[in-house]
C-alpha distance (Angstrom), angle and dihedral (degrees) to the residues before:
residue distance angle dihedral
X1 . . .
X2 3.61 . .
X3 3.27 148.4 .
X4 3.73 130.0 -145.2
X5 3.54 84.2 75.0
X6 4.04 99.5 168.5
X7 4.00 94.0 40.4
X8 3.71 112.9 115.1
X9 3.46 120.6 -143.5
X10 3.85 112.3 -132.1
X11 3.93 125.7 -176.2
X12 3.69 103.7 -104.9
X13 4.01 125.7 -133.3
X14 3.89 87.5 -160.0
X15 3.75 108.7 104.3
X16 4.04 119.9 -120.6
X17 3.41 103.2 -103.2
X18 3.97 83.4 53.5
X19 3.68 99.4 66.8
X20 3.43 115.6 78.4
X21 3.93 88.4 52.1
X22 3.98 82.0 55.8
X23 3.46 90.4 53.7
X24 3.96 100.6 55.5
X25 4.45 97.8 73.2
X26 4.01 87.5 59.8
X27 3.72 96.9 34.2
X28 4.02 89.8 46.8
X29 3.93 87.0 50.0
X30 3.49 91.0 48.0
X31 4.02 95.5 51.5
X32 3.82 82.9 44.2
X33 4.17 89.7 53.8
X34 3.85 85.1 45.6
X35 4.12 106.5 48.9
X36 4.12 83.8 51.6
X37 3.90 90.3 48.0
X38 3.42 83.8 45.6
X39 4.12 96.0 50.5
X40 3.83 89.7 43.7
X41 3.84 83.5 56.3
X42 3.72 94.7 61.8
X43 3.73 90.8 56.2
X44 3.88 101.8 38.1
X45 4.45 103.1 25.5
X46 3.48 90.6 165.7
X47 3.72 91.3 75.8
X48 3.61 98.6 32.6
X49 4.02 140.2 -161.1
X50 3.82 93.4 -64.0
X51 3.49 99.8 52.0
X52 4.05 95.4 45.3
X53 4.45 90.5 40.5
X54 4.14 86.9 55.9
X55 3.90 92.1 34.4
X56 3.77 86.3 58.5
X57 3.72 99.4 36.1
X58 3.42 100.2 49.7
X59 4.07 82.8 48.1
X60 3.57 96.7 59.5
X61 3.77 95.3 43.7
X62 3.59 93.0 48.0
X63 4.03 87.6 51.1
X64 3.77 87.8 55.1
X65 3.85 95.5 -100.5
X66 3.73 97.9 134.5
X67 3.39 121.6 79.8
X68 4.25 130.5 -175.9
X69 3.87 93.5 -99.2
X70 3.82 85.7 67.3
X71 3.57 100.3 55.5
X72 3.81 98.8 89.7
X73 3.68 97.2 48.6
X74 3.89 84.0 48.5
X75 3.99 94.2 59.5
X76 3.72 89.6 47.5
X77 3.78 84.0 56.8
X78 3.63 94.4 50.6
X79 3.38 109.5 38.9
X80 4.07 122.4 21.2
X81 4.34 89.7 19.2
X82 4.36 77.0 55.1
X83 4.44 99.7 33.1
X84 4.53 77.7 56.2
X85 3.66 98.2 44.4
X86 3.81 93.4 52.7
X87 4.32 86.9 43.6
X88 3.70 84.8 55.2
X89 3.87 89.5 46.7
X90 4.04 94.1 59.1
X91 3.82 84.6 58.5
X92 3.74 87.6 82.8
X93 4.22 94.6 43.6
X94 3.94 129.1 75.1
X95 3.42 135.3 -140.7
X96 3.56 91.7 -113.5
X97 3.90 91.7 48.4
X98 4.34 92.5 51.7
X99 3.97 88.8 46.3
X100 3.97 89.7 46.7
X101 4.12 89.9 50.8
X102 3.67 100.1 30.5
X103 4.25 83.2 50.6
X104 3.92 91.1 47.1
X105 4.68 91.0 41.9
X106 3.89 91.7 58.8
X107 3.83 103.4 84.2
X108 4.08 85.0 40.8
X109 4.05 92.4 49.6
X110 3.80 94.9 43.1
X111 3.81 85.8 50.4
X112 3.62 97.7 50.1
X113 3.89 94.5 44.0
X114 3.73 83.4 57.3
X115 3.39 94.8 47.8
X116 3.84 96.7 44.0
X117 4.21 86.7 52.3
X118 3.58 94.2 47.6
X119 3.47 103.5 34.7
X120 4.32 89.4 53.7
X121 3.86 81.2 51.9
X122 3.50 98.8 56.3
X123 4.20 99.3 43.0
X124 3.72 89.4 38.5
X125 3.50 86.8 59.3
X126 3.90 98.4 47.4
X127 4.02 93.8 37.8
X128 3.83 94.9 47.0
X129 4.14 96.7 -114.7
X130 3.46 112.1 134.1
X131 4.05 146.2 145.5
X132 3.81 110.5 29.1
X133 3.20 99.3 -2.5
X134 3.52 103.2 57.2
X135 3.66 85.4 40.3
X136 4.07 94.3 57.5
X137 3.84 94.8 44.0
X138 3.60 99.6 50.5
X139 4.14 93.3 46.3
X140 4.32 83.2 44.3
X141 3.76 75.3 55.3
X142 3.44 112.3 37.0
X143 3.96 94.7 40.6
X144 3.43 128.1 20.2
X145 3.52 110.2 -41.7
X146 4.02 126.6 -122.8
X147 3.91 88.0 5.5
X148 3.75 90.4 57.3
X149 4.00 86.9 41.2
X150 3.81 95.5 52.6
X151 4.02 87.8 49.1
X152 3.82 95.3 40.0
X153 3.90 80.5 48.6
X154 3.66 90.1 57.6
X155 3.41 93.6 60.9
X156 3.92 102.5 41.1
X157 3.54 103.1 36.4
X158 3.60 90.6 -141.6
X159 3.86 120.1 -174.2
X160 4.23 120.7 -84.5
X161 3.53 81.9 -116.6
X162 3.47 96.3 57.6
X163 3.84 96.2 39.6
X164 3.56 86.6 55.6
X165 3.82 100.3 44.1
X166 3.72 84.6 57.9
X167 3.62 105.4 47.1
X168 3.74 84.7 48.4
X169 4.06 94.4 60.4
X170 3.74 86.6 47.0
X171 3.55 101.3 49.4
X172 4.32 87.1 48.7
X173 3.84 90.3 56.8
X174 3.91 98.6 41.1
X175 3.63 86.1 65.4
X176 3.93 91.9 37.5
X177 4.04 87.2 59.5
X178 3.70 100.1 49.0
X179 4.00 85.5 49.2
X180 3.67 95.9 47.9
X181 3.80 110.5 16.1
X182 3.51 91.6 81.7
X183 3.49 107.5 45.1
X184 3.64 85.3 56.8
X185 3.42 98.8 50.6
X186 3.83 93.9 56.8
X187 3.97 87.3 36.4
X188 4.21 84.0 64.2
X189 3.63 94.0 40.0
X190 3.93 100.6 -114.7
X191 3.58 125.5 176.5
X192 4.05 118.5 -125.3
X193 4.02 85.5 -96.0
X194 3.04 104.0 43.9
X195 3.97 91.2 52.7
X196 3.54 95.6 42.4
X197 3.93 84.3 60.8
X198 3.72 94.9 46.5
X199 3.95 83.8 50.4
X200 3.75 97.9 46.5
X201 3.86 87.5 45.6
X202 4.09 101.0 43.2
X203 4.09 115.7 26.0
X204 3.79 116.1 76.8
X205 3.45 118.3 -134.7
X206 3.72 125.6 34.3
X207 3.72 104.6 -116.9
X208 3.83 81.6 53.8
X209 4.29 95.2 50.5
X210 4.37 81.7 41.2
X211 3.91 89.2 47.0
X212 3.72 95.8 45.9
X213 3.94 96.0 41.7
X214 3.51 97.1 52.9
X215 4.01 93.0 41.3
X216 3.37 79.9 61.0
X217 3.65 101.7 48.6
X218 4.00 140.9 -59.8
X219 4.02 93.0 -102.3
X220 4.24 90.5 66.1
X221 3.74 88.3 49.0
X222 3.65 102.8 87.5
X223 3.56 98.7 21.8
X224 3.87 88.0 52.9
X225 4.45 92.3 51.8
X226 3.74 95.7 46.1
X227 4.11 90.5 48.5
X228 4.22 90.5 47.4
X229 4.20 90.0 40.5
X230 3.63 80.2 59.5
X231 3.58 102.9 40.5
X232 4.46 79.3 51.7
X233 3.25 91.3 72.6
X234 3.35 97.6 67.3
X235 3.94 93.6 82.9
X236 3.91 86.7 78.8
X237 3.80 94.2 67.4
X238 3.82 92.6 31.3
X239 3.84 91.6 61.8
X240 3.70 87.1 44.2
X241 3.67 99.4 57.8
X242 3.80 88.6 48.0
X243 3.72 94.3 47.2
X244 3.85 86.9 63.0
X245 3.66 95.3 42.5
X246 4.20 94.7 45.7
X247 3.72 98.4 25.8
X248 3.76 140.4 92.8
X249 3.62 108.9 -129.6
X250 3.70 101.5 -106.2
X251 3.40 92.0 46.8
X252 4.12 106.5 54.5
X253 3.85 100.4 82.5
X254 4.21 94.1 51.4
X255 3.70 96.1 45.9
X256 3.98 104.6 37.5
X257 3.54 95.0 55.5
X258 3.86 97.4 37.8
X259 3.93 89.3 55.1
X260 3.95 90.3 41.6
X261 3.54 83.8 49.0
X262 3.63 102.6 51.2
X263 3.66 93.0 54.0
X264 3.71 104.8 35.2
X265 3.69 119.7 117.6
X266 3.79 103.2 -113.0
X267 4.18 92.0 173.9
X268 3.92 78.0 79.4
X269 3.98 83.6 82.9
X270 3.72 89.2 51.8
X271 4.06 85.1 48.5
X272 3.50 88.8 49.2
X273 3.78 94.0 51.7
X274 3.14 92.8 47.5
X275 4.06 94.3 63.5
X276 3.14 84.8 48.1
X277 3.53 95.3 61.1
X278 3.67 85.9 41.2
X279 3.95 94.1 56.4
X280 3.70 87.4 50.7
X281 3.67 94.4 62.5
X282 3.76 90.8 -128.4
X283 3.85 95.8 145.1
X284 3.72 129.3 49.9
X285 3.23 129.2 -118.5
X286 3.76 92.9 -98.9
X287 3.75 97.4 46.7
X288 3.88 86.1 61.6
X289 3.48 99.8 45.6
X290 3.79 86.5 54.8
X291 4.03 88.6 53.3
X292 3.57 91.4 51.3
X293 3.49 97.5 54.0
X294 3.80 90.7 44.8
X295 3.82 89.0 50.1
X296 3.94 93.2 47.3
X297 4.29 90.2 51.4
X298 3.34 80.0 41.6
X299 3.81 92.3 60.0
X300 3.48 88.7 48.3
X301 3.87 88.3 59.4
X302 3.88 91.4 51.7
X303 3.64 86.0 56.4
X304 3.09 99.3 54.2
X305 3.65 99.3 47.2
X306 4.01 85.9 51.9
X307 3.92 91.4 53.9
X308 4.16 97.2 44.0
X309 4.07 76.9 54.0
X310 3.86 95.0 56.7
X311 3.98 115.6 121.7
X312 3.37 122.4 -170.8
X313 3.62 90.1 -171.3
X314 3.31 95.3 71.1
X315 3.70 97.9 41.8
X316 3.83 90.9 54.0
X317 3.78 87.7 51.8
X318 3.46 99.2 54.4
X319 3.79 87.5 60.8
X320 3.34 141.6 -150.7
X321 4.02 102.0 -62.9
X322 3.92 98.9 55.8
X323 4.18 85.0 47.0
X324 3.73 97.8 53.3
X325 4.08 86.3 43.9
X326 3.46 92.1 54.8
X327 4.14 96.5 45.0
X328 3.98 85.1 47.0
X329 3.81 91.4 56.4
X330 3.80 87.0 39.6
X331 3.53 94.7 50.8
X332 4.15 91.5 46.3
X333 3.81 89.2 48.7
X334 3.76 98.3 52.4
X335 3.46 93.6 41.9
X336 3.72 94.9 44.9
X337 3.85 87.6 50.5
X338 3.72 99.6 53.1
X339 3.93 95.4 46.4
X340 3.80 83.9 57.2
X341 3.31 94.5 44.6
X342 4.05 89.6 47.2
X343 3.87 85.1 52.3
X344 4.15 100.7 49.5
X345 3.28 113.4 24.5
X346 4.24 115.1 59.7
Protein backbone atom coordinates (compact mmCIF):
# COMPACT_ATOMS: atom_id res chain seq x y z
CA UNK A 1 0.00 0.00 0.00
CA UNK A 2 2.91 2.13 0.19
CA UNK A 3 4.39 4.91 -0.70
CA UNK A 4 7.99 5.60 -1.39
CA UNK A 5 7.36 3.87 -4.42
CA UNK A 6 10.76 4.76 -6.41
CA UNK A 7 13.09 4.32 -3.19
CA UNK A 8 15.47 1.50 -3.51
CA UNK A 9 16.27 -0.46 -0.77
CA UNK A 10 20.07 -0.97 -0.40
CA UNK A 11 21.82 -3.22 2.30
CA UNK A 12 23.19 -0.78 4.71
CA UNK A 13 26.90 -0.81 6.22
CA UNK A 14 25.56 1.42 9.11
CA UNK A 15 25.17 -0.69 12.19
CA UNK A 16 21.55 -1.06 13.94
CA UNK A 17 21.78 0.99 16.65
CA UNK A 18 22.87 3.68 13.95
CA UNK A 19 19.69 4.00 12.11
CA UNK A 20 17.30 5.94 13.62
CA UNK A 21 19.97 8.80 13.95
CA UNK A 22 20.21 8.27 10.02
CA UNK A 23 16.79 8.71 9.73
CA UNK A 24 16.37 12.25 11.45
CA UNK A 25 18.12 14.72 8.19
CA UNK A 26 15.24 13.28 5.79
CA UNK A 27 12.58 13.05 8.38
CA UNK A 28 13.49 16.75 9.62
CA UNK A 29 13.26 17.86 5.86
CA UNK A 30 10.20 16.20 5.50
CA UNK A 31 8.46 17.90 8.70
CA UNK A 32 10.05 21.07 7.29
CA UNK A 33 8.22 20.33 3.61
CA UNK A 34 5.07 19.61 5.70
CA UNK A 35 4.66 22.76 8.32
CA UNK A 36 5.01 25.05 4.91
CA UNK A 37 2.38 22.82 3.11
CA UNK A 38 0.64 23.15 6.03
CA UNK A 39 0.92 27.27 6.22
CA UNK A 40 0.11 27.48 2.48
CA UNK A 41 -3.04 25.52 3.50
CA UNK A 42 -4.33 28.18 5.75
CA UNK A 43 -4.26 30.65 2.96
CA UNK A 44 -5.39 28.48 -0.05
CA UNK A 45 -7.78 25.26 1.88
CA UNK A 46 -9.11 24.35 -1.22
CA UNK A 47 -5.93 22.67 -2.17
CA UNK A 48 -4.91 21.54 1.10
CA UNK A 49 -1.63 20.30 3.05
CA UNK A 50 -1.23 17.19 0.87
CA UNK A 51 -1.34 18.66 -2.29
CA UNK A 52 1.19 21.69 -1.39
CA UNK A 53 3.76 18.90 0.94
CA UNK A 54 4.02 16.62 -2.50
CA UNK A 55 3.94 19.78 -4.78
CA UNK A 56 7.02 20.90 -2.92
CA UNK A 57 8.67 17.60 -2.43
CA UNK A 58 8.53 16.37 -5.62
CA UNK A 59 9.99 20.06 -6.55
CA UNK A 60 12.98 19.82 -4.62
CA UNK A 61 13.80 16.30 -5.68
CA UNK A 62 13.27 17.02 -9.15
CA UNK A 63 15.75 20.18 -8.70
CA UNK A 64 18.33 17.78 -7.38
CA UNK A 65 17.72 18.60 -3.66
CA UNK A 66 17.64 15.10 -2.37
CA UNK A 67 20.49 13.35 -1.79
CA UNK A 68 21.06 9.32 -0.57
CA UNK A 69 21.63 10.28 3.14
CA UNK A 70 17.95 11.33 3.13
CA UNK A 71 16.42 8.30 2.03
CA UNK A 72 15.87 6.66 5.43
CA UNK A 73 14.32 9.56 7.09
CA UNK A 74 12.12 9.71 3.89
CA UNK A 75 10.63 6.05 4.39
CA UNK A 76 9.93 6.85 7.95
CA UNK A 77 7.92 9.71 6.50
CA UNK A 78 6.07 7.60 4.20
CA UNK A 79 5.31 4.68 5.71
CA UNK A 80 5.23 4.27 9.76
CA UNK A 81 4.90 8.57 10.17
CA UNK A 82 1.55 7.57 7.57
CA UNK A 83 0.51 3.57 9.18
CA UNK A 84 0.23 6.19 12.86
CA UNK A 85 -1.60 8.99 11.38
CA UNK A 86 -4.35 6.75 10.00
CA UNK A 87 -4.29 4.72 13.81
CA UNK A 88 -4.87 8.09 15.23
CA UNK A 89 -7.64 8.69 12.60
CA UNK A 90 -9.86 5.54 13.80
CA UNK A 91 -9.89 7.30 17.18
CA UNK A 92 -12.72 9.39 15.90
CA UNK A 93 -14.75 6.14 14.12
CA UNK A 94 -16.85 3.29 15.84
CA UNK A 95 -17.24 -0.07 15.35
CA UNK A 96 -20.63 0.36 14.36
CA UNK A 97 -19.67 3.23 11.91
CA UNK A 98 -16.60 0.83 10.00
CA UNK A 99 -19.19 -2.19 9.83
CA UNK A 100 -21.95 0.29 8.44
CA UNK A 101 -19.31 1.63 5.57
CA UNK A 102 -17.32 -1.41 5.06
CA UNK A 103 -21.13 -3.23 4.62
CA UNK A 104 -22.29 -0.38 2.20
CA UNK A 105 -18.14 -0.41 0.03
CA UNK A 106 -18.54 -4.16 -0.93
CA UNK A 107 -20.61 -4.04 -4.15
CA UNK A 108 -18.26 -0.85 -5.12
CA UNK A 109 -14.87 -2.87 -4.26
CA UNK A 110 -15.97 -6.09 -5.95
CA UNK A 111 -16.80 -3.89 -8.95
CA UNK A 112 -13.65 -2.12 -9.14
CA UNK A 113 -11.48 -5.30 -8.61
CA UNK A 114 -13.30 -6.52 -11.63
CA UNK A 115 -12.81 -3.69 -13.42
CA UNK A 116 -9.11 -3.22 -12.52
CA UNK A 117 -8.55 -7.20 -13.77
CA UNK A 118 -10.36 -6.77 -16.82
CA UNK A 119 -9.63 -3.51 -17.76
CA UNK A 120 -5.41 -4.42 -17.46
CA UNK A 121 -6.49 -7.33 -19.76
CA UNK A 122 -7.93 -5.46 -22.34
CA UNK A 123 -5.04 -2.43 -22.68
CA UNK A 124 -2.38 -4.95 -22.09
CA UNK A 125 -3.58 -6.59 -24.95
CA UNK A 126 -3.81 -3.50 -27.32
CA UNK A 127 -0.45 -1.82 -25.90
CA UNK A 128 1.62 -5.04 -26.06
CA UNK A 129 2.20 -5.44 -21.98
CA UNK A 130 1.62 -8.68 -20.90
CA UNK A 131 2.70 -11.61 -18.31
CA UNK A 132 4.06 -10.10 -15.08
CA UNK A 133 3.90 -7.00 -15.86
CA UNK A 134 0.50 -6.54 -16.64
CA UNK A 135 -0.16 -8.73 -13.78
CA UNK A 136 1.82 -6.36 -11.13
CA UNK A 137 0.32 -3.08 -12.45
CA UNK A 138 -3.17 -3.96 -12.43
CA UNK A 139 -2.99 -5.60 -8.64
CA UNK A 140 -0.70 -2.04 -7.77
CA UNK A 141 -3.94 -0.76 -9.18
CA UNK A 142 -6.64 -2.66 -8.19
CA UNK A 143 -5.37 -3.11 -4.46
CA UNK A 144 -3.09 -1.20 -2.77
CA UNK A 145 -0.38 -0.39 -4.86
CA UNK A 146 3.49 -1.19 -4.18
CA UNK A 147 2.39 -3.18 -1.01
CA UNK A 148 0.20 -5.39 -3.12
CA UNK A 149 3.18 -5.40 -5.79
CA UNK A 150 5.88 -6.49 -3.33
CA UNK A 151 3.40 -9.41 -2.14
CA UNK A 152 2.12 -10.25 -5.65
CA UNK A 153 5.96 -10.23 -6.34
CA UNK A 154 6.44 -12.81 -3.79
CA UNK A 155 4.48 -15.08 -5.41
CA UNK A 156 5.52 -14.57 -9.16
CA UNK A 157 9.00 -13.92 -8.94
CA UNK A 158 8.74 -11.48 -11.57
CA UNK A 159 11.92 -9.82 -12.99
CA UNK A 160 13.62 -6.44 -11.09
CA UNK A 161 12.79 -4.91 -14.16
CA UNK A 162 9.40 -5.63 -14.03
CA UNK A 163 8.98 -4.96 -10.28
CA UNK A 164 10.34 -1.73 -10.92
CA UNK A 165 8.43 -0.80 -14.09
CA UNK A 166 5.40 -1.31 -12.00
CA UNK A 167 6.05 0.47 -8.92
CA UNK A 168 7.06 3.28 -11.16
CA UNK A 169 3.43 3.59 -12.94
CA UNK A 170 1.98 3.46 -9.49
CA UNK A 171 3.93 5.90 -7.82
CA UNK A 172 3.10 8.53 -11.15
CA UNK A 173 -0.67 8.10 -10.57
CA UNK A 174 -0.68 8.26 -6.66
CA UNK A 175 0.42 11.70 -7.05
CA UNK A 176 -1.87 12.22 -10.20
CA UNK A 177 -5.01 11.33 -7.82
CA UNK A 178 -4.29 13.55 -4.94
CA UNK A 179 -3.82 16.42 -7.69
CA UNK A 180 -6.90 15.69 -9.54
CA UNK A 181 -9.22 13.52 -7.46
CA UNK A 182 -10.42 16.31 -5.70
CA UNK A 183 -11.07 18.83 -8.04
CA UNK A 184 -13.26 16.39 -9.61
CA UNK A 185 -15.06 15.45 -6.86
CA UNK A 186 -16.22 19.02 -6.09
CA UNK A 187 -16.43 19.59 -10.01
CA UNK A 188 -19.43 16.65 -9.83
CA UNK A 189 -20.86 17.92 -6.75
CA UNK A 190 -20.10 14.93 -4.32
CA UNK A 191 -20.81 14.87 -0.82
CA UNK A 192 -17.79 14.04 1.75
CA UNK A 193 -19.15 10.26 1.63
CA UNK A 194 -19.69 9.77 -1.32
CA UNK A 195 -16.03 10.94 -2.28
CA UNK A 196 -14.42 9.24 0.38
CA UNK A 197 -15.92 6.01 -1.29
CA UNK A 198 -14.90 6.93 -4.74
CA UNK A 199 -11.36 7.51 -3.08
CA UNK A 200 -11.20 4.33 -1.09
CA UNK A 201 -12.43 2.48 -4.25
CA UNK A 202 -10.16 4.28 -7.13
CA UNK A 203 -6.59 5.83 -5.87
CA UNK A 204 -3.81 3.33 -5.26
CA UNK A 205 -1.94 3.64 -2.37
CA UNK A 206 -3.21 4.81 0.93
CA UNK A 207 -1.32 7.94 1.61
CA UNK A 208 -2.69 8.85 -1.85
CA UNK A 209 -6.76 7.85 -0.93
CA UNK A 210 -5.73 9.82 2.83
CA UNK A 211 -4.14 12.75 0.80
CA UNK A 212 -6.95 13.10 -1.61
CA UNK A 213 -9.83 12.68 1.04
CA UNK A 214 -8.73 15.16 3.27
CA UNK A 215 -7.78 17.69 0.32
CA UNK A 216 -11.08 17.34 -0.25
CA UNK A 217 -12.46 17.87 3.09
CA UNK A 218 -12.30 16.35 6.79
CA UNK A 219 -15.84 14.47 6.40
CA UNK A 220 -14.20 11.93 3.42
CA UNK A 221 -11.32 11.28 5.73
CA UNK A 222 -12.51 8.47 7.74
CA UNK A 223 -15.00 7.23 5.51
CA UNK A 224 -12.29 7.13 2.75
CA UNK A 225 -9.50 4.81 5.32
CA UNK A 226 -12.04 2.34 6.50
CA UNK A 227 -13.29 1.73 2.64
CA UNK A 228 -9.29 1.32 1.37
CA UNK A 229 -8.41 -0.89 4.83
CA UNK A 230 -11.00 -2.99 3.39
CA UNK A 231 -10.23 -2.93 -0.11
CA UNK A 232 -6.27 -4.08 1.60
CA UNK A 233 -7.35 -7.06 2.30
CA UNK A 234 -7.74 -8.14 -0.85
CA UNK A 235 -3.94 -9.12 -1.25
CA UNK A 236 -4.79 -12.35 0.79
CA UNK A 237 -6.99 -13.83 -1.94
CA UNK A 238 -4.93 -12.19 -4.72
CA UNK A 239 -1.78 -14.13 -3.68
CA UNK A 240 -3.94 -17.12 -3.38
CA UNK A 241 -5.27 -17.24 -6.80
CA UNK A 242 -1.73 -16.81 -8.10
CA UNK A 243 -0.30 -19.41 -5.86
CA UNK A 244 -2.54 -21.94 -7.70
CA UNK A 245 -1.89 -20.59 -11.04
CA UNK A 246 2.26 -20.30 -10.49
CA UNK A 247 2.66 -22.95 -7.92
CA UNK A 248 3.42 -26.63 -7.63
CA UNK A 249 0.91 -28.18 -5.53
CA UNK A 250 2.82 -28.77 -2.41
CA UNK A 251 4.08 -25.61 -2.45
CA UNK A 252 0.85 -23.06 -2.68
CA UNK A 253 -0.17 -22.91 1.04
CA UNK A 254 3.71 -21.96 2.37
CA UNK A 255 4.38 -19.35 -0.17
CA UNK A 256 0.90 -17.48 -0.63
CA UNK A 257 0.53 -16.67 2.79
CA UNK A 258 4.24 -15.90 3.53
CA UNK A 259 4.22 -13.28 0.59
CA UNK A 260 0.66 -12.00 1.73
CA UNK A 261 2.16 -11.87 4.94
CA UNK A 262 5.19 -9.97 4.33
CA UNK A 263 3.36 -7.19 2.80
CA UNK A 264 0.17 -7.00 4.69
CA UNK A 265 -0.63 -3.97 6.62
CA UNK A 266 -0.53 -5.17 10.21
CA UNK A 267 -1.05 -1.29 11.68
CA UNK A 268 -4.71 -2.28 10.69
CA UNK A 269 -4.72 -4.05 14.26
CA UNK A 270 -3.56 -0.87 15.78
CA UNK A 271 -6.54 0.85 13.63
CA UNK A 272 -8.73 -1.58 14.86
CA UNK A 273 -7.80 -0.98 18.47
CA UNK A 274 -8.07 2.14 18.17
CA UNK A 275 -12.04 2.03 17.34
CA UNK A 276 -12.21 0.12 19.84
CA UNK A 277 -11.01 2.51 22.15
CA UNK A 278 -13.11 4.92 20.36
CA UNK A 279 -16.43 2.84 20.89
CA UNK A 280 -15.57 2.69 24.48
CA UNK A 281 -15.75 6.32 24.97
CA UNK A 282 -12.33 6.33 26.55
CA UNK A 283 -11.26 9.75 25.15
CA UNK A 284 -13.07 13.00 25.22
CA UNK A 285 -14.11 14.81 22.75
CA UNK A 286 -11.15 17.12 22.94
CA UNK A 287 -8.50 14.47 23.18
CA UNK A 288 -9.72 13.29 19.69
CA UNK A 289 -9.96 16.37 18.08
CA UNK A 290 -6.33 16.89 19.06
CA UNK A 291 -5.46 13.35 17.36
CA UNK A 292 -7.12 14.30 14.33
CA UNK A 293 -5.39 17.29 13.79
CA UNK A 294 -2.09 15.59 14.61
CA UNK A 295 -3.00 12.80 12.15
CA UNK A 296 -4.07 15.33 9.33
CA UNK A 297 -0.34 17.40 9.75
CA UNK A 298 0.72 14.25 9.95
CA UNK A 299 -0.61 13.42 6.47
CA UNK A 300 0.92 16.31 5.28
CA UNK A 301 4.31 14.87 6.49
CA UNK A 302 3.67 11.54 4.60
CA UNK A 303 3.30 13.59 1.62
CA UNK A 304 5.98 15.13 1.73
CA UNK A 305 8.24 12.33 2.35
CA UNK A 306 6.50 10.59 -0.82
CA UNK A 307 7.25 13.71 -3.07
CA UNK A 308 11.17 14.32 -1.81
CA UNK A 309 11.18 10.43 -2.99
CA UNK A 310 9.95 11.16 -6.58
CA UNK A 311 12.36 9.93 -9.50
CA UNK A 312 11.87 10.77 -12.72
CA UNK A 313 14.45 8.45 -13.74
CA UNK A 314 12.69 5.72 -13.07
CA UNK A 315 9.45 6.87 -14.42
CA UNK A 316 11.08 7.69 -17.79
CA UNK A 317 12.50 4.19 -17.79
CA UNK A 318 9.57 2.40 -17.36
CA UNK A 319 8.37 3.90 -20.62
CA UNK A 320 5.58 4.82 -22.21
CA UNK A 321 3.64 1.31 -22.59
CA UNK A 322 3.54 0.27 -18.81
CA UNK A 323 2.26 4.19 -18.14
CA UNK A 324 -0.60 4.20 -20.53
CA UNK A 325 -1.51 0.52 -19.05
CA UNK A 326 -1.62 1.70 -15.80
CA UNK A 327 -3.82 5.11 -16.62
CA UNK A 328 -6.18 2.67 -18.72
CA UNK A 329 -6.76 0.47 -15.67
CA UNK A 330 -6.94 3.67 -13.63
CA UNK A 331 -9.30 5.23 -15.75
CA UNK A 332 -11.63 1.80 -15.88
CA UNK A 333 -11.41 1.59 -12.08
CA UNK A 334 -12.54 5.08 -11.27
CA UNK A 335 -15.05 5.06 -13.65
CA UNK A 336 -16.29 1.66 -12.78
CA UNK A 337 -16.40 2.82 -9.11
CA UNK A 338 -18.45 5.91 -9.50
CA UNK A 339 -21.18 4.25 -11.79
CA UNK A 340 -21.58 1.84 -8.87
CA UNK A 341 -21.55 4.21 -6.56
CA UNK A 342 -24.22 6.34 -8.75
CA UNK A 343 -26.31 3.08 -8.77
CA UNK A 344 -26.28 2.13 -4.73
CA UNK A 345 -25.80 4.73 -2.79
CA UNK A 346 -28.71 7.79 -3.14
Amino acid sequence: MEETAVLTSTPSDTPTRARPAAAIPGLALAVAVGLVATGLATLAPTVGAPVFAILIGALLALAGRTTPALRPGLRVASRPVLQLAVVFFGFGLSFAAVASIGASSLPVLVASLLGAFLGALLFGRLLGVGGDLRTLISVGTAICGASAIAATDGVLRARERDVSYAIATIFTFNVAAVLLFPLLGHALHLSSHTFGLWAGTAVNDVSSVVAAATSFGHGATSYAIVVKLARTLAIIPITLVLSLRRARAAEVSTGSFRAAASSFPWFILAFVAAVGVSSLGLLGPSVTAALGSLATFMIAVALAGIGLSTDLAAIRRAGIRPLALGAGVWAVVAGVSLAVISLTHH
